[in-house]
Backbone bond lengths (Angstrom), bond angles and torsions (degrees), N, CA, C in turn:
res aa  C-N    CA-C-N  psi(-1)  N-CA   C-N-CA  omega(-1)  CA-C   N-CA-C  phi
1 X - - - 1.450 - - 1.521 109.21 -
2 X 1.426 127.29 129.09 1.497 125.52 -165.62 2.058 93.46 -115.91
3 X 1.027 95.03 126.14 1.324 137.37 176.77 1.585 113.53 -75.16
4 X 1.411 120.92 143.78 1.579 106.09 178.46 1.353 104.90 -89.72
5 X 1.275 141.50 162.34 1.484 153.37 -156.11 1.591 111.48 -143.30
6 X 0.916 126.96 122.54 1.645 131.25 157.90 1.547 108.96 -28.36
7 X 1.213 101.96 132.48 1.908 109.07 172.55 1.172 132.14 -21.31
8 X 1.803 110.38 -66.57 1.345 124.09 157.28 1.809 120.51 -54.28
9 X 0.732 123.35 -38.62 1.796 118.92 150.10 1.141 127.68 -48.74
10 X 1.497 110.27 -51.86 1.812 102.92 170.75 1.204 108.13 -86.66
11 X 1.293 141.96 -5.67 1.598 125.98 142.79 1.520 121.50 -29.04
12 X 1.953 100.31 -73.01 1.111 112.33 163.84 1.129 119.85 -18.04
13 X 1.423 110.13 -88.19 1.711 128.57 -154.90 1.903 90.64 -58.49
14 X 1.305 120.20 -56.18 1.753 89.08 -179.16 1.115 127.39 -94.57
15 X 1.315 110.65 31.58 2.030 117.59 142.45 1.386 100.94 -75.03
16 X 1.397 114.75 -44.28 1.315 103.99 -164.99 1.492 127.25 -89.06
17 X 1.316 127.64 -20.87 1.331 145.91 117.15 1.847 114.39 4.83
18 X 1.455 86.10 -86.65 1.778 103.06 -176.89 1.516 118.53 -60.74
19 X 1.285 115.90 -7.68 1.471 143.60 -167.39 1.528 78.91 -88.32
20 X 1.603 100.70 -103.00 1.441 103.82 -171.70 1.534 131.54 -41.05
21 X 1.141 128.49 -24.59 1.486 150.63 173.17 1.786 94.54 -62.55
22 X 1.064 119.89 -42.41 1.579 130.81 -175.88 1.356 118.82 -78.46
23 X 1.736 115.84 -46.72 1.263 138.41 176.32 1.491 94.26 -131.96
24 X 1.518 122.99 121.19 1.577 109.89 152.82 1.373 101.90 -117.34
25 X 1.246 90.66 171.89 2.013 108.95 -175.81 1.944 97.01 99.06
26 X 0.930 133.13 20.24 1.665 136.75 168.46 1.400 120.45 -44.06
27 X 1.123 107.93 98.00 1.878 105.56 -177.60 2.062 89.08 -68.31
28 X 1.059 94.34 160.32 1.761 112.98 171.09 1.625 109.07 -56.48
29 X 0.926 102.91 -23.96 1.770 96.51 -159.86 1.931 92.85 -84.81
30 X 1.054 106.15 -49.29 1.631 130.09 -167.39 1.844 74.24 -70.46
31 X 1.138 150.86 -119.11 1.465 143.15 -158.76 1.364 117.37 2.87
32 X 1.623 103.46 -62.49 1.660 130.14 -161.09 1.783 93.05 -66.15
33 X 1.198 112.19 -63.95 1.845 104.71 169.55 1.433 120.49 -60.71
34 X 1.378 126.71 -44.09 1.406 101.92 171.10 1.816 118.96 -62.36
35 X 1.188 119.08 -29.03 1.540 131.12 171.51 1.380 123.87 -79.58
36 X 1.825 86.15 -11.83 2.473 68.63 175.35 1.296 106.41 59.60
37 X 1.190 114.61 57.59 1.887 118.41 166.61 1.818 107.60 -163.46
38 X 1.089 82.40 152.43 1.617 95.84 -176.43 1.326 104.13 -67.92
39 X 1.516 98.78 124.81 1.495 109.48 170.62 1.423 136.29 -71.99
40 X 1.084 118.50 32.06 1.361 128.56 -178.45 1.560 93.56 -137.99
41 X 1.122 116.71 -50.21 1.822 100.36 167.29 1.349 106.11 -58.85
42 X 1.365 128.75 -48.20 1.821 112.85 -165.46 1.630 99.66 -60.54
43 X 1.576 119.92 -46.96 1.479 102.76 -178.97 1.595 124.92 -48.52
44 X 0.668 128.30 -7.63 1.916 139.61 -137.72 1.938 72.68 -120.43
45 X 1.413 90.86 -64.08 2.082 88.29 -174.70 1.029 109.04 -53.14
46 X 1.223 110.32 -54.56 1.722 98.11 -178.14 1.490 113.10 -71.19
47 X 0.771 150.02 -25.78 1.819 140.99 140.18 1.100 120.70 6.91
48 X 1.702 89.42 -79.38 1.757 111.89 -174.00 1.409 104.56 -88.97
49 X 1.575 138.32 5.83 1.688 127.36 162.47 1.927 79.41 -96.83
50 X 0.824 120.67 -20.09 2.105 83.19 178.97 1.898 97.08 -88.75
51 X 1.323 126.17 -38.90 1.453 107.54 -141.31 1.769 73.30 -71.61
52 X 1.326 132.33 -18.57 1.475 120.20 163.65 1.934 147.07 -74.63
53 X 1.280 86.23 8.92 1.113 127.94 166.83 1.746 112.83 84.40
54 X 1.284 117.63 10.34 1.580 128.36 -156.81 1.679 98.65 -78.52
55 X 1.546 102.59 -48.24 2.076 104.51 174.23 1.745 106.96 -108.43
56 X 1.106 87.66 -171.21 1.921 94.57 166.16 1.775 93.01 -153.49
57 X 0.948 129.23 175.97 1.340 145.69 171.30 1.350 117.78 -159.92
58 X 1.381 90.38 149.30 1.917 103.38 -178.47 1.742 110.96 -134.95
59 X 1.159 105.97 146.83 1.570 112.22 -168.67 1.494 106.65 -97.04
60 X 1.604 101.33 99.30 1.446 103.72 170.67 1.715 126.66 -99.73
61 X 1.262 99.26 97.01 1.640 92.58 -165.04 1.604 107.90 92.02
62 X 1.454 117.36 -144.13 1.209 95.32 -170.11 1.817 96.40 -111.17
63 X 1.226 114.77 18.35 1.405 128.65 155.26 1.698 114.16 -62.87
64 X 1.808 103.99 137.71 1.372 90.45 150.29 1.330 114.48 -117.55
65 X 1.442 124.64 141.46 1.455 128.96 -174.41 1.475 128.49 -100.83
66 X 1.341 133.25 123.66 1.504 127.69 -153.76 1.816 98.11 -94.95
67 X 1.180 111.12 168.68 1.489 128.75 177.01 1.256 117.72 -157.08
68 X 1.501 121.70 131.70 1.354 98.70 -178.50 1.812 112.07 -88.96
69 X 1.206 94.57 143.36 1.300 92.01 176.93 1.518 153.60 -27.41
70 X 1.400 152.67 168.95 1.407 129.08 165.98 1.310 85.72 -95.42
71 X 1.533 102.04 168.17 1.307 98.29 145.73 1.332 141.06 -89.44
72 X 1.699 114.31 -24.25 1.419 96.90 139.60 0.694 146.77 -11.04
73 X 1.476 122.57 -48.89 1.482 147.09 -158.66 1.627 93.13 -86.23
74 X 1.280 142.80 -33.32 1.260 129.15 -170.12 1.196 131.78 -102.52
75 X 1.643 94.49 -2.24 1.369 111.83 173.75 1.489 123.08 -64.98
């Protein structure tokens, strides 16, 4: 279920969106440098954009990797 977000948040979320939509499978570290943001805040964001249904991620190795969502998937 997607939630409304403050301005500067949905900035965020569709950099990061159009990112993954472009490249998916994004470990955090590779996001946080193409975005110019601290990588321990983008993980935490991306947290709360999947338990909101916007990414999903899967743990490859001892990486975790972002995707943007289907929409299927958010229905």
């Amino acid at each position: 279920m997607k939630s409304a977000m403050p301005k500067e948040h949905t900035d965020l979320t569709d950099k990061i969106l159009r990112l993954l939509d472009r490249d998916p499978g994004q470990p955090v570290k590779g996001l946080a440098e193409e975005l110019r943001v601290n990588r321990t805040f983008l993980a935490g964001y991306l947290k709360a954009l999947e338990s909101q249904g916007y990414v999903r991620s899967k743990r490859i190795g001892p990486a975790r990797v972002y995707f943007k969502a289907e929409e299927d998937e958010t229905l």
